[in-house]
BAFI-110375 format. One line per field, with one value per residue (C-alpha): x, y, z; residue in one letter. Coordinates in nm, 4 decimals. Last residue first. Example, Ala and Ser with C-alpha at 12.3 -4.5 7.8 and 13.67 -1.06 7.14 Angstrom:
<nodes>
x	(1.3670 / 1.2300)
y	(-0.1060 / -0.4500)
z	(0.7140 / 0.7800)
res	(S / A)
</nodes>
This chain:
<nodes>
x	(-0.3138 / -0.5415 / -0.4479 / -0.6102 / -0.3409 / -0.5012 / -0.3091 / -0.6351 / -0.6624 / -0.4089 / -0.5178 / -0.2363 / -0.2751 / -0.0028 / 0.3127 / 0.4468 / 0.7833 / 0.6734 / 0.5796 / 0.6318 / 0.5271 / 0.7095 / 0.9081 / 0.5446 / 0.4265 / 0.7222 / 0.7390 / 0.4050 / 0.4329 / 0.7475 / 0.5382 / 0.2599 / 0.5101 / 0.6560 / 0.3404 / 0.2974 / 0.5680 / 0.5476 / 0.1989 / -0.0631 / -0.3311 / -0.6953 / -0.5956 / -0.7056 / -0.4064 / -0.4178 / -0.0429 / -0.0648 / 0.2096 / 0.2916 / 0.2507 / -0.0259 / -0.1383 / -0.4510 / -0.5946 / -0.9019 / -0.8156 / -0.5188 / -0.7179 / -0.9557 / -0.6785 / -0.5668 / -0.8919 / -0.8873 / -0.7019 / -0.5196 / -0.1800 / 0.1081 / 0.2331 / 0.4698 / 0.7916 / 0.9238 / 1.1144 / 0.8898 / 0.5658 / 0.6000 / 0.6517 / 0.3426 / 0.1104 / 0.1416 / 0.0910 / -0.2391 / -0.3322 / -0.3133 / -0.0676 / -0.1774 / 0.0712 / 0.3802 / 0.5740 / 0.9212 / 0.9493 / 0.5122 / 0.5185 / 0.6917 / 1.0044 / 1.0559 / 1.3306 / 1.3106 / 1.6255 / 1.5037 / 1.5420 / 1.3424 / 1.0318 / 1.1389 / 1.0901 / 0.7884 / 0.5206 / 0.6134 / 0.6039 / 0.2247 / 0.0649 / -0.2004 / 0.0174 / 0.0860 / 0.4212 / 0.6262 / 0.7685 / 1.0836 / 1.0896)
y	(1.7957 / 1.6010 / 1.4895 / 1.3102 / 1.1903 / 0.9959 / 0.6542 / 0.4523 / 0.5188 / 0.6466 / 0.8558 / 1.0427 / 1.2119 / 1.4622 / 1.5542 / 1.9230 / 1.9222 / 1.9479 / 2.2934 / 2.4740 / 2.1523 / 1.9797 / 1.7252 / 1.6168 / 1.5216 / 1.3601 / 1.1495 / 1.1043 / 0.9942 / 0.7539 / 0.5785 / 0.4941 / 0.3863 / 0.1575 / -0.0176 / -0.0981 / -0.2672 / -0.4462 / -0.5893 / -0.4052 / -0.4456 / -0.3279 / 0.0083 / 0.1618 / 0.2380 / 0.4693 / 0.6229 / 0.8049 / 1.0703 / 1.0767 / 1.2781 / 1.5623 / 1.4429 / 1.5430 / 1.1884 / 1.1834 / 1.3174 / 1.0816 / 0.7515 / 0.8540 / 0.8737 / 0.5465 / 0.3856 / 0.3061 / 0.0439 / -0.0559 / 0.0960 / 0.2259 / 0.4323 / 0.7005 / 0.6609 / 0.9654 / 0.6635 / 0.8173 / 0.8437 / 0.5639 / 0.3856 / 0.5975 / 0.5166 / 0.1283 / 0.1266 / 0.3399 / 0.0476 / -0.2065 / -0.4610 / -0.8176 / -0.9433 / -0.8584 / -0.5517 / -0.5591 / -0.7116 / -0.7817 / -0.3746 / -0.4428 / -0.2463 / 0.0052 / 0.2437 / 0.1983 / 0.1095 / -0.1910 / -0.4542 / -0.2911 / -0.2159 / -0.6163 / -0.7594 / -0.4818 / -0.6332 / -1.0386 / -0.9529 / -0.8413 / -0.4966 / -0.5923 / -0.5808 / -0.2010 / -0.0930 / 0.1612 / 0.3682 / 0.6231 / 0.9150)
z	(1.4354 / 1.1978 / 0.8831 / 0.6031 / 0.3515 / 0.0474 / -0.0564 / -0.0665 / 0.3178 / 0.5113 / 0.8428 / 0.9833 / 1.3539 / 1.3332 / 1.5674 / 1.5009 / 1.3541 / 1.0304 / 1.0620 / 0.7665 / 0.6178 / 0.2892 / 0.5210 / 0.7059 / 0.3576 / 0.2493 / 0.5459 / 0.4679 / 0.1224 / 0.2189 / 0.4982 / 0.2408 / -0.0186 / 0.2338 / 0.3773 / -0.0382 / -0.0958 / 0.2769 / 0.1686 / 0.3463 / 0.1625 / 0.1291 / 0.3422 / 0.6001 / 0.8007 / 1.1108 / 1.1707 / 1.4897 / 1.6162 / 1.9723 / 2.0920 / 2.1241 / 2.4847 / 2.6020 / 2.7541 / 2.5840 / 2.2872 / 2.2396 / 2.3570 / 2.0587 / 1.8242 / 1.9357 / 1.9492 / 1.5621 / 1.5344 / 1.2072 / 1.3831 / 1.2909 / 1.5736 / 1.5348 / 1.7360 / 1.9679 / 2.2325 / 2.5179 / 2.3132 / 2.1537 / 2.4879 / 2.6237 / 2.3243 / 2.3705 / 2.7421 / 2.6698 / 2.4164 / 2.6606 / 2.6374 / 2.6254 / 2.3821 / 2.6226 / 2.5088 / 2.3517 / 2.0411 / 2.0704 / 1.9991 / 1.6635 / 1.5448 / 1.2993 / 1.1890 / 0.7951 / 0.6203 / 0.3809 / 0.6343 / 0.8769 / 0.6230 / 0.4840 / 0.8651 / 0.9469 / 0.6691 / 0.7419 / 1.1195 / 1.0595 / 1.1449 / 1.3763 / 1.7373 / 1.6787 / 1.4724 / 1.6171 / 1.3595 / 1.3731 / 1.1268)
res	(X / X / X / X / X / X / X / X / X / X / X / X / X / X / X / X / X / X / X / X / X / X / X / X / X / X / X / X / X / X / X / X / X / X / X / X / X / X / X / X / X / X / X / X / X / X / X / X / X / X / X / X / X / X / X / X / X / X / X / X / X / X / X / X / X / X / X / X / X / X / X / X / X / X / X / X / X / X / X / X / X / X / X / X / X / X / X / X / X / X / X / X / X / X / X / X / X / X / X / X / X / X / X / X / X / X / X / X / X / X / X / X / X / X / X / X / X / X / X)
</nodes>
């Protein structure tokens, strides 16, 4: 799975994901720091990243908009050391592996290592 971080997920937390194998850049790499979230959505949407994201609006800007893509990856949890990022992002890629249809794209809310999904 390929991960598009938001602008709240810290360069210390994507530098040792990236490092470790994971396919994940930061939206400030390529975006300017004022990007709206809408902007954000389409280049994950075009390049089939999930966002991870601490923001909230995403799945809202979804709904509104009727797309189904891309995947959205809201964190809520008390850290977000890189260790702990990576476990998250293992569990759903395990989660979405395990799924007749894992292809489809999923709104993914972490929060004390529970998976809620919405589809």
């Amino acid at each position: 799975m390929r991960y598009l971080a938001d602008h709240h997920i810290s360069p210390r937390t994507v530098a040792p994901l990236k490092a470790t194998g994971f396919d994940i850049y930061r939206v400030s790499d390529v975006l300017p720091p004022d990007a709206e979230d809408l902007q954000i959505l389409e280049l994950a949407r075009s390049e089939g990243r999930a966002v991870i994201t601490q923001d909230l609006d995403y799945s809202a800007l979804l709904a509104s908009t009727g797309h189904t893509q891309p995947s959205v990856v809201s964190l809520r949890l008390h850290t977000n050391r890189p260790e702990r990022l990576a476990s998250v992002l293992e569990k759903i890629r395990l989660f979405r592996f395990f799924r007749k249809d894992h292809n489809i794209w999923w709104h993914i809310a972490m929060a004390k290592m529970r998976i809620r999904e919405r589809k």
